[in-house]
N, C-alpha and C positions, 0 to 999 in steps of 0.2 A: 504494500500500500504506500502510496506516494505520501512526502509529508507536507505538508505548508509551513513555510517561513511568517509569514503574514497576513491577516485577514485581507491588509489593504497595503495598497504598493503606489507611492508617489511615482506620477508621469510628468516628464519637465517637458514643456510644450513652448512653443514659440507663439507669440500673438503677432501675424501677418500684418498688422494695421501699425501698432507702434514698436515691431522690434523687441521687445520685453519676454524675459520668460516667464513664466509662472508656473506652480505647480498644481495638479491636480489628485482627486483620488478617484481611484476607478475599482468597480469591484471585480475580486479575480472571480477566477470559473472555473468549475470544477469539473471533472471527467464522472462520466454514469458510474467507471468504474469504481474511482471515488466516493460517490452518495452508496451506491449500494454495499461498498466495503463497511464505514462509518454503520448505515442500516443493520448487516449483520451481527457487529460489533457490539450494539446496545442489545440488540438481540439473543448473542451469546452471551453477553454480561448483565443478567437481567438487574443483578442487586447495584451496580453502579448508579447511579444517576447519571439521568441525561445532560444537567452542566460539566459534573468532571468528562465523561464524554468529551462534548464540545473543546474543553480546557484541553486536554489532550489530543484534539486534530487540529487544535489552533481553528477554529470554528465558531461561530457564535450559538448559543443554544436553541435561540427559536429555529434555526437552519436545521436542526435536528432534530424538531419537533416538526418542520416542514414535511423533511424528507421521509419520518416514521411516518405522520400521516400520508403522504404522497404513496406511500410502499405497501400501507394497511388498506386502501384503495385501490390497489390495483397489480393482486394479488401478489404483492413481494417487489412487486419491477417499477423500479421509477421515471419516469414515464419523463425526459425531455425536453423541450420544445428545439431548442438551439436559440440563437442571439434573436433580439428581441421581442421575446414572448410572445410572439402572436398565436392566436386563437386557433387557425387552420394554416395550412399549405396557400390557400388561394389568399388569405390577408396577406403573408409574407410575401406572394409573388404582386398581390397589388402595390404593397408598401415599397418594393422594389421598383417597378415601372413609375411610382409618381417619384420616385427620384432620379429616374434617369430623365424620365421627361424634364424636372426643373432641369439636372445637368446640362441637356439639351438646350433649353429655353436661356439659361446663364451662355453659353456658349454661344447660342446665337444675339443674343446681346452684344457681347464683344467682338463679334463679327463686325456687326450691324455699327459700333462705336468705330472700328478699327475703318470702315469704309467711308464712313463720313470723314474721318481726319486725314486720308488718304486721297480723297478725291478732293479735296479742296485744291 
């Protein structure tokens, strides 16, 4: 079982507009095989408690309370989604298309700026 160093991991990012870095926090991700190892874990350790748990994958507890409900729902297997939550398959492929379309839409903007300054 993999361990974690940290619940949360600072990302040094650059701000485009004034040059500046700043820091951010982002939450990590865990692998199915992860959640269901942790799962089994409390499962085979019935007398532990679920915070020392947690304490010990470097975890927060309600994550554990998630993922045992998530597991006691559907029979044992925790069920997914991948990067941002969506509901269905076809939410994730819409949420995908309406940002290629802005992509699109920004790109043509800069087109459309680039040609104006160009044809003068």
């Amino acid at each position: 079982m993999e361990e974690l160093a940290s619940i949360w991991y600072n990302v040094i990012s650059l701000n485009q507009k004034t040059g500046k870095r700043y820091m951010t926090m982002t939450k990590p991700t865990f692998t199915d095989e992860f959640k269901q190892g942790v799962v089994q874990y409390v499962l085979d350790h019935p007398n532990e408690s679920k915070v020392a748990v947690a304490k010990k994958f470097g975890i927060a507890d309600s994550t554990v309370h998630k993922w045992l409900k998530d597991a006691n729902n559907n029979d044992g297997i925790i069920n997914s989604r991948g990067s941002g939550n969506y509901s269905s398959d076809e939410a994730k492929e819409i949420a995908r298309l309406k940002k290629e379309l802005k992509d699109t839409q920004d790109a043509l903007e800069v087109l459309k700026k680039a040609i104006g300054i160009l044809g003068k």
